[in-house]
C-alpha positions in Angstrom: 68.4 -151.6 120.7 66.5 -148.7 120.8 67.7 -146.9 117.9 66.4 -150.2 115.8 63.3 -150.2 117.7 62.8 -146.5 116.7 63.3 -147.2 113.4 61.0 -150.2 113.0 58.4 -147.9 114.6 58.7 -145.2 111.8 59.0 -147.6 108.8 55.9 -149.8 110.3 54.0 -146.3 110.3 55.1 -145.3 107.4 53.9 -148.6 105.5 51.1 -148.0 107.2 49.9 -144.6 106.5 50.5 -145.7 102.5 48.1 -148.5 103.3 46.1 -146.7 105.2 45.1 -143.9 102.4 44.7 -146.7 99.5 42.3 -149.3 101.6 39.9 -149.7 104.0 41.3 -149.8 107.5 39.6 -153.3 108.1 41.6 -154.3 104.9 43.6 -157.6 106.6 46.8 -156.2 105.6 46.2 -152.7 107.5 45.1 -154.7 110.6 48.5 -156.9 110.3 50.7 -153.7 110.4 48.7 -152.0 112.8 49.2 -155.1 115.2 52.8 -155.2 114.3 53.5 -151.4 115.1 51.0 -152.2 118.8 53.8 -155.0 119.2 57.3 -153.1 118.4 55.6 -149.9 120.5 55.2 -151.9 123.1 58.3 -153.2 123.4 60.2 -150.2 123.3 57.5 -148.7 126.0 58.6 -151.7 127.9 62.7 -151.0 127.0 62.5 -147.4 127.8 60.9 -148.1 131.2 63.3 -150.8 132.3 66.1 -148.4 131.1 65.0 -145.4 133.7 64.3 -148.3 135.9 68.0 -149.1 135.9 69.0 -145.6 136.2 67.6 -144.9 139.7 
């Protein structure tokens, strides 16, 4: 899970650092992947804490 989650991060910033450069960051498309990359981040914020969570 959290190797997939790592790697959705990167590709989401990747994409969006190419849109990022070509358009204007209100551009709808920018806004989507920005709000996609909030979402995946915070799901593995959210994985990695239950994870040390279950470690104690």
């Amino acid at each position: 899970m959290e190797l997939i989650l790592l790697k959705r991060i990167e590709r989401l910033r990747s994409k969006l650092n190419k849109f990022g450069v070509n358009r204007d960051l209100v551009d709808p498309e920018v806004v989507q992947l920005s709000q996609e990359l909030d979402f995946v981040l915070n799901k593995y914020y959210q994985f990695m804490s239950c994870k040390q969570l279950s470690f104690w």
